[in-house]
C-alpha positions in Angstrom: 82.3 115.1 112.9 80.4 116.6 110.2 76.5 117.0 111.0 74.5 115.4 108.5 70.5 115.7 108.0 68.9 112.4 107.6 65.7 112.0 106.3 63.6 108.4 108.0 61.5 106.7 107.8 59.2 105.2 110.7 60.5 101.7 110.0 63.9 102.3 109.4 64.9 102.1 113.0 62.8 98.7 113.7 64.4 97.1 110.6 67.8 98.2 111.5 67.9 97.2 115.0 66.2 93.6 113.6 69.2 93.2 111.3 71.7 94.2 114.1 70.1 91.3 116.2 70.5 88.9 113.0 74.2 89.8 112.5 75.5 90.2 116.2 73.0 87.3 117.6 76.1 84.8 118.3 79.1 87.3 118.2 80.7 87.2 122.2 82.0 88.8 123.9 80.4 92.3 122.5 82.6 94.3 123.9 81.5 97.4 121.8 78.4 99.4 121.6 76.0 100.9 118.5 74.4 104.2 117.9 72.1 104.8 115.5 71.2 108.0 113.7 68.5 109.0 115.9 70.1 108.2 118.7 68.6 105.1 119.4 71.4 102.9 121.5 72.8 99.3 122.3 75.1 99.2 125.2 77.6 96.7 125.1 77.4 93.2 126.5 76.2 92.8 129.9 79.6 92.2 131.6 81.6 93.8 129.3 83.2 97.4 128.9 82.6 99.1 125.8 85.9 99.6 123.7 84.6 101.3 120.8 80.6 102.4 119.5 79.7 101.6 115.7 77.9 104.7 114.4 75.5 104.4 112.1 75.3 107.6 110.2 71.9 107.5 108.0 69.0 104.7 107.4 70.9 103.3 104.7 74.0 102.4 106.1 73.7 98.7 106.8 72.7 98.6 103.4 76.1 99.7 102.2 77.9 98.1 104.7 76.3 94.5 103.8 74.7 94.2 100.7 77.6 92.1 98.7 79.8 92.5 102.0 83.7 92.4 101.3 86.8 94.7 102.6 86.2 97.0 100.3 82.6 97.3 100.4 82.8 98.1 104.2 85.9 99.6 103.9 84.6 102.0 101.9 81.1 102.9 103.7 83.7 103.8 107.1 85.7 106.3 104.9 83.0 108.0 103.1 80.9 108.2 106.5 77.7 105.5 106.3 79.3 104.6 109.8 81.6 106.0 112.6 83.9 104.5 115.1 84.6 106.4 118.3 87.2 104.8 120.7 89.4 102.4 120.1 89.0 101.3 116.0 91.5 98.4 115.9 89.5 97.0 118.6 87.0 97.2 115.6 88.2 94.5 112.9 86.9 92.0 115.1 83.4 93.4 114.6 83.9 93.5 110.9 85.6 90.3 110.2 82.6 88.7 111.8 80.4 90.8 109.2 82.6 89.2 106.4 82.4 85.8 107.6 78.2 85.6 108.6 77.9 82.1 109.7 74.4 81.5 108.5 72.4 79.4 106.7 71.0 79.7 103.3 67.4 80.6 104.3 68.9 82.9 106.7 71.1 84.8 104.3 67.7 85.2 102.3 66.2 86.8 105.2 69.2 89.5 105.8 69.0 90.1 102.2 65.5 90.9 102.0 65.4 93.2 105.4 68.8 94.9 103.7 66.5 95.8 100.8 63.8 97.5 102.6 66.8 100.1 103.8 67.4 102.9 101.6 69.7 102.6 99.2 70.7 106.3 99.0 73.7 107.8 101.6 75.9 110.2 102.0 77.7 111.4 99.3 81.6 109.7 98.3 83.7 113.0 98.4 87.2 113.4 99.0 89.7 110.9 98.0 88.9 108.2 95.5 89.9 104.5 95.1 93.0 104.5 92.4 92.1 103.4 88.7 95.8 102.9 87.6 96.2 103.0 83.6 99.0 100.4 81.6 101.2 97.5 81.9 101.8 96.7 85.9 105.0 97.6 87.1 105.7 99.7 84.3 107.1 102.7 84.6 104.9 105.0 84.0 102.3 103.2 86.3 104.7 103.0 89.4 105.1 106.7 88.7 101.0 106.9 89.0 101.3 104.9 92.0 103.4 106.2 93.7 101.8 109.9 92.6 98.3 108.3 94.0 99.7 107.4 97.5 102.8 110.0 98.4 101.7 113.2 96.6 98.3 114.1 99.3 99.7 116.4 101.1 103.7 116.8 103.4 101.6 118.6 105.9 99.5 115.4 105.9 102.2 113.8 107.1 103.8 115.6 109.1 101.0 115.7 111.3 101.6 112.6 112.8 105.1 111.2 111.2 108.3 112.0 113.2 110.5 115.1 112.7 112.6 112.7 110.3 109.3 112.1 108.4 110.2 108.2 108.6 107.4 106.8 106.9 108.6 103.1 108.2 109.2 100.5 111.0 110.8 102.1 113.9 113.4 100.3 116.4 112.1 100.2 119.9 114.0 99.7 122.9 110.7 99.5 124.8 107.3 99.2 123.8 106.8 102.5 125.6 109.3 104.1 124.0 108.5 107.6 122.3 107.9 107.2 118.3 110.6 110.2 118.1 113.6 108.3 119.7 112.3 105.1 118.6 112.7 106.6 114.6 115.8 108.0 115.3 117.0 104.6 116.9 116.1 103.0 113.6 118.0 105.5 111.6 121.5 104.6 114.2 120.5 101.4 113.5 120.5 101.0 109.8 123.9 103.1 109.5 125.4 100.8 111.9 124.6 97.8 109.8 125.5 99.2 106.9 128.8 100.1 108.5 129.0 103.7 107.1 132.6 105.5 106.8 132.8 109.1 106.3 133.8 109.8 102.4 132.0 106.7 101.5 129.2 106.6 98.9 125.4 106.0 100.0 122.8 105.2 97.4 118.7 105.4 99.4 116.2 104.0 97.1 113.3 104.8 97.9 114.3 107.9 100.2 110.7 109.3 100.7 111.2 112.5 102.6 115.1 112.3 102.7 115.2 111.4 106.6 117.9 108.6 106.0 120.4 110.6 103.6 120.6 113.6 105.8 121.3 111.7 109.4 123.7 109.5 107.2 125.7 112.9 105.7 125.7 114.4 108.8 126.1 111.8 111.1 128.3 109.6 109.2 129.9 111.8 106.9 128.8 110.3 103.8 128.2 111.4 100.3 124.4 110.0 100.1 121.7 110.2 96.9 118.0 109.6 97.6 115.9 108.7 94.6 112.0 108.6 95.0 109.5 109.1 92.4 107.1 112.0 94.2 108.3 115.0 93.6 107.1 116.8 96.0 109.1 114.4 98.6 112.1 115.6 96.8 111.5 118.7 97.0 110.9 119.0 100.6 114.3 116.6 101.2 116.5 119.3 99.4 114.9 121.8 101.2 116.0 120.4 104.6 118.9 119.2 103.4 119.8 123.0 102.6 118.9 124.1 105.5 121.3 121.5 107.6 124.5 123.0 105.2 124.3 119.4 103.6 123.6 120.0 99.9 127.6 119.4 98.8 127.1 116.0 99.5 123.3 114.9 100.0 120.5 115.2 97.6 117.4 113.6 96.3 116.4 112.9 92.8 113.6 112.3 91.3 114.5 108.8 89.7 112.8 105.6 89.2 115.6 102.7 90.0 115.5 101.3 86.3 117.0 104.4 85.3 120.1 104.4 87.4 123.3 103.7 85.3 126.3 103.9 87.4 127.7 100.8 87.6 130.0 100.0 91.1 129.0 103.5 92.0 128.3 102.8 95.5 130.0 101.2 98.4 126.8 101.2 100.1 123.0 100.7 99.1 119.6 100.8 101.6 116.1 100.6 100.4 113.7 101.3 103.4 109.6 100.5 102.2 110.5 100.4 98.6 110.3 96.4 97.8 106.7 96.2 98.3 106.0 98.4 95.7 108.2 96.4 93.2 106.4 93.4 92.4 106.8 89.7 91.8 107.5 90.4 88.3 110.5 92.9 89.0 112.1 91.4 92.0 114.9 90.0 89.6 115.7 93.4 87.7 115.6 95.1 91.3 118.0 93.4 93.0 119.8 92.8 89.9 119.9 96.8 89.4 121.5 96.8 93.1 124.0 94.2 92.2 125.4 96.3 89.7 125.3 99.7 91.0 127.4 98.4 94.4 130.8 97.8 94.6 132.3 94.6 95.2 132.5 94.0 99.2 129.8 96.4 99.3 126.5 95.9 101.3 122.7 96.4 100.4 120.0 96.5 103.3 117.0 96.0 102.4 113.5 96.8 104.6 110.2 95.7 103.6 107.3 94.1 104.6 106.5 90.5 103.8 103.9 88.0 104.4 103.8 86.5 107.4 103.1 83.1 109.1 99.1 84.2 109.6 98.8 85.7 105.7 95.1 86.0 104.3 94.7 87.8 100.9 91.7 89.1 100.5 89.6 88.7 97.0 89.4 92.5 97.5 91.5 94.6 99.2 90.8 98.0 100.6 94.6 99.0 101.0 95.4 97.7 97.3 92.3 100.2 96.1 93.0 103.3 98.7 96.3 103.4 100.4 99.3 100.9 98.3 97.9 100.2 94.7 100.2 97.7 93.1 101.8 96.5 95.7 102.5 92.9 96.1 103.3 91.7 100.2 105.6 88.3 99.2 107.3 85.5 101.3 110.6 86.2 102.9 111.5 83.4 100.6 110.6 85.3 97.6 112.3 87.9 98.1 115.5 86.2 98.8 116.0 83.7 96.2 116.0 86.6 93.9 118.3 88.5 95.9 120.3 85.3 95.7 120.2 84.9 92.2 121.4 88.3 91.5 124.7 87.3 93.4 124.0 88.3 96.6 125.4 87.1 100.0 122.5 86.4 102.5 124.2 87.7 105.9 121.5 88.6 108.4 118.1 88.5 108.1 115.6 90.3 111.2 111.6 90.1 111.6 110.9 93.3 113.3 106.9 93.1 113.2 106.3 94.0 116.6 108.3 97.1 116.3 105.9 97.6 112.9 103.0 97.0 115.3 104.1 99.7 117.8 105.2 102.3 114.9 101.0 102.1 113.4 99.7 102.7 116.8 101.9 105.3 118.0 101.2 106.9 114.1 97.3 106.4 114.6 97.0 107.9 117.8 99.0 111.0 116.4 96.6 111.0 113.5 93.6 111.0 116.2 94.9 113.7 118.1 95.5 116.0 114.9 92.2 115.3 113.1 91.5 118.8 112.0 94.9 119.6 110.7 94.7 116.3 109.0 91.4 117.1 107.3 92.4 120.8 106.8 95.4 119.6 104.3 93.2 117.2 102.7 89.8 116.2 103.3 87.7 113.6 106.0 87.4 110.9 103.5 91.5 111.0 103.6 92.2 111.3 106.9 89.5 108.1 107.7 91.2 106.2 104.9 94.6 106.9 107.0 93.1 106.1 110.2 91.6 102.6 108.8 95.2 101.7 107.4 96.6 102.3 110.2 94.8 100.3 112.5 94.1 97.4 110.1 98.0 97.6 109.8 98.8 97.7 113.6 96.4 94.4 114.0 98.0 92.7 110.8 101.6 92.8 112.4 100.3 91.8 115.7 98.9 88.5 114.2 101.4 87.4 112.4 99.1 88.3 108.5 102.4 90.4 107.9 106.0 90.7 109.2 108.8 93.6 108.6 111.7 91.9 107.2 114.9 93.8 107.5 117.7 91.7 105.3 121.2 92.6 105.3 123.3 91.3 101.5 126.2 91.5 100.9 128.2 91.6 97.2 131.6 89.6 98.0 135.1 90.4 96.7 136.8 87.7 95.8 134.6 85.7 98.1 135.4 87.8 101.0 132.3 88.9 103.1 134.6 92.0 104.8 131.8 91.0 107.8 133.3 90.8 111.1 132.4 87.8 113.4 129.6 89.4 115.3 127.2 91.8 115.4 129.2 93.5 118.3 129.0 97.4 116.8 125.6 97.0 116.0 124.8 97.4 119.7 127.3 99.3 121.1 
């Protein structure tokens, strides 16, 4: 990390170690130790190994951390460097939820408050990436376009430092959970053709293509004519590229194109959308789906892959990811989501809740983030790749409790009430 002179104060150290006392008094097991600027330490609980170490960067950082405490407020002091956590950070939100959610009296709270104040206020300085101020009408077009520029447009190097060489920014399909992230991608990608049901000559419509991964194994392993649309150009770009490079670009290309502007009605005898519903929103869902109805052919079939919220979903009042890593985006009920799929004229036919394999995906992409740090930082900047690194995890644990699930939906358009399914999932698997 970067070195940092701090400037102290005699009784900074006494009234931060009080406060961490106050806060972490009734919080057991403490499996995780704290480090404070001056190197002053507090092992873990006795009994207990230490799974991560809270760093506290500068006098002030409990200050920033706890004075009007929320996910953003502590969110924010981890990316911009007030504290650290070396080892294990999803091991972390345990810590912090228990900062959110102080159990203490009103006398109590008082207290905290008034030792918080005797911190300095000052820090280190927020450089690097900022939280998104989006401009207009949500769901608009032009503010999807910001959006999306905000989240996709950092860096492709970025990305490729720890996506897969597919650049599959998405849920992968594991046959084991210690499956390799590589075969586990490409898995997914067999996976999705298979129940899509892909003929060679056939037309493939990707909304939402990101990096072009899908389209190319789908023209050249399937033989299909496929268009991506996403709104970053740069992720076009980079998908053309590759796709010249495979011998591909007679039938496979990305476009910059936001859905609402597709016009080619029964255009398509097939349609996916991997990681594009999130971003659509409550208030769209019906011209989405209604937009997919129309551009597929009748007996065609429409997958559709997105998160939703789960059985365990807790919005926050303010949300860290909605301000740094997905602004706009709205996670709904499965049920949501499918009614206006329904209502569009769609044919529910399968529906799959792949969260674990979600939960797998974030780890394996933190750990790859970890282990390229300085590449990471040299495309962009810390505050970036700690922004990353804090989605990721939160991400991992949100899947593995059940606050969000990966719904992969399978709808179909019938012709004259024909599904054209066959009886069983048979050539899914085989």
């Amino acid at each position: 990390m970067t070195t940092h002179e701090v400037q102290t104060h005699p009784g900074d150290v006494h009234i931060t170690v009080s406060v961490l006392h106050d806060i972490f008094s009734d919080f057991h097991p403490r499996n995780f130790s704290i480090r404070l600027w001056d190197g002053t330490t507090w092992d873990a609980e006795e009994g207990h190994v230490s799974r991560f170490t809270m760093v506290l960067r500068h006098p002030g950082a409990l200050r920033r951390m706890l004075m009007h405490a929320n996910q953003l407020t502590i969110g924010e002091a981890y990316v911009y460097d007030d504290f650290d956590i070396e080892g294990d950070i999803e091991s972390a939100f345990a810590m912090t939820d228990h900062l959110l959610h102080l159990d203490v009296g009103f006398a109590a709270k008082v207290q905290l408050s008034a030792k918080l104040l005797k911190l300095p206020a000052d820090g280190h300085a927020r450089r690097g990436r900022q939280a998104a101020h989006l401009k207009g009408i949500l769901h608009s077009k032009e503010r999807d376009l910001e959006a999306v520029t905000y989240h996709y447009n950092v860096s492709n190097d970025f990305f490729s430092v720890w996506l897969d060489p597919w650049m599959m920014y998405s849920c992968a399909y594991f046959a084991s959970a210690d499956e390799d992230l590589n075969a586990a991608q490409e898995r997914k990608l067999e996976y999705i053709c298979r129940k899509l049901r892909l003929r060679p000559g056939e037309s493939l419509l990707d909304i939402g293509c990101g990096w072009g991964g899908l389209i190319l194994y789908a023209a050249k392993q399937y033989g299909v004519n496929a268009i991506g649309i996403t709104l970053s150009e740069p992720q076009a770009r980079f998908a053309n590229e590759r796709i010249r490079r495979e011998g591909l670009d007679a039938r496979c290309r990305a476009l910059v194109r936001d859905y609402r502007d597709i016009e080619e009605p029964e255009a398509y005898a097939k349609i996916v959308s991997i990681g594009m519903v999130e971003h659509v929103g409550e208030s769209m869902l019906g011209e989405y789906f209604d937009r997919a109805y129309q551009m597929l052919r009748p007996g065609g079939v429409f997958l559709n892959h997105g998160i939703g919220s789960g059985f365990n979903h807790i919005q926050p009042a303010v949300s860290f990811s909605d301000r740094y890593i997905f602004p706009d985006s709205e996670i709904l009920p499965l049920s949501t989501t499918l009614k206006a799929a329904e209502i569009a004229g769609f044919e529910v036919r399968d529906v799959e809740n792949l969260r674990e394999h979600y939960m797998l995906t974030l780890r394996h992409w933190l750990r790859r983030l970890e282990a390229g740090r300085e590449r990471a930082v040299g495309f962009t900047d810390e505050a970036t790749y700690r922004t990353w690194r804090l989605n990721h995890a939160g991400a991992a644990l949100g899947f593995r409790n059940g606050r969000n699930c990966l719904y992969q939906t399978l709808l179909v358009k019938p012709l004259k009430g024909e599904s054209l399914q066959p009886l069983t999932r048979a050539d899914w698997y085989t």
